[in-house]
C-alpha positions as CSV (number, residue, x, y, z in Angstrom):
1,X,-64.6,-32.1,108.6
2,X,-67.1,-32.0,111.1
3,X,-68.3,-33.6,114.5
4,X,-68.9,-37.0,114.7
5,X,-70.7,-39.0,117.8
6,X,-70.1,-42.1,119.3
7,X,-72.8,-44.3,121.0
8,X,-70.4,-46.0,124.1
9,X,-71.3,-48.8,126.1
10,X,-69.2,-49.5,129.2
11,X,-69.4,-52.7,131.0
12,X,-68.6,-52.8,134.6
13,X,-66.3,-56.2,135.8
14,X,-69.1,-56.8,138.3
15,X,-72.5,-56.3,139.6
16,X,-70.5,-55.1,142.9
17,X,-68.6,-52.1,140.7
18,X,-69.8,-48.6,141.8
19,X,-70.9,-47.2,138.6
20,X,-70.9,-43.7,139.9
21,X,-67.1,-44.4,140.5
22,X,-66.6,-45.5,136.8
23,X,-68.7,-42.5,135.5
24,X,-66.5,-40.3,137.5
25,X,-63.6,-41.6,136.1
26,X,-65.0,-41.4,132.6
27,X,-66.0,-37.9,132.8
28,X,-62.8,-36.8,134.0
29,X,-61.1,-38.1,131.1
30,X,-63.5,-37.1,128.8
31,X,-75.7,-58.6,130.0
32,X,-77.0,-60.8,132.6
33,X,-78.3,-58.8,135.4
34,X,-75.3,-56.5,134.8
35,X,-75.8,-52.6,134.3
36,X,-74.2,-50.5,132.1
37,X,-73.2,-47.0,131.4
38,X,-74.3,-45.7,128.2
39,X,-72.5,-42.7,127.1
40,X,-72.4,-39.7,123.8
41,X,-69.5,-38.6,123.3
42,X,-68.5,-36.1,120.9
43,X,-65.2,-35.9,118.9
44,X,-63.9,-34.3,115.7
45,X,-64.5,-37.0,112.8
46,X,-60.6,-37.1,111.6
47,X,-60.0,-38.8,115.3
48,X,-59.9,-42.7,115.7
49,X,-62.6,-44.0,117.7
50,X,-60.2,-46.4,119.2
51,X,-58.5,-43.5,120.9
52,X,-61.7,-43.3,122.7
53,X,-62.4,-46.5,123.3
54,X,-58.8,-47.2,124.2
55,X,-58.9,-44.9,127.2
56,X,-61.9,-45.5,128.4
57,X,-61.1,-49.2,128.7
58,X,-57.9,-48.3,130.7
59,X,-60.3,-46.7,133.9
60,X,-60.6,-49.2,136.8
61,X,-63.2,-51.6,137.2
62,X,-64.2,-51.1,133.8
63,X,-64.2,-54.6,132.1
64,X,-65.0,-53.7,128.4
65,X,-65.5,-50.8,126.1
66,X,-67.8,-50.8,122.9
67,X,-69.0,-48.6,120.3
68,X,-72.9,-48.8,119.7
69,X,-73.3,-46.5,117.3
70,X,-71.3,-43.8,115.1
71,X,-72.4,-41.3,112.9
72,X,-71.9,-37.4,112.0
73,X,-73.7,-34.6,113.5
74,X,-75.4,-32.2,112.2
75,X,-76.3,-28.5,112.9
């Protein structure tokens, strides 16, 4: 198996939330006037997504996780 990526978009609860708090968060482990964070992440293909997605949803202040895009890499 190989290496897939995952296009992530995380959705802050407000237009008050410190993005550069979620982001810190998000590295650590790892819509109408609202910003996002748009992340690539990197896993081994035989791992859920939803692991992912699941912990990334459990940081503070973060109000929803979603996959944009998935697909192998190559090289």
């Amino acid at each position: 198996m190989g290496l897939a990526i995952l296009q992530i978009r995380i959705m802050p609860e407000g237009v008050d939330t410190n993005l550069d708090e979620v982001k810190k968060h998000v590295e650590h482990n790892i819509a109408f006037g609202l910003r996002a964070l748009e992340i690539f992440v990197g896993i081994d293909e035989k791992r859920d997504q939803s692991e992912v997605e699941d912990s990334l949803a459990k940081i503070e202040h973060v109000s929803s996780v979603e996959v944009l895009d998935y697909r192998r890499a190559f090289g």
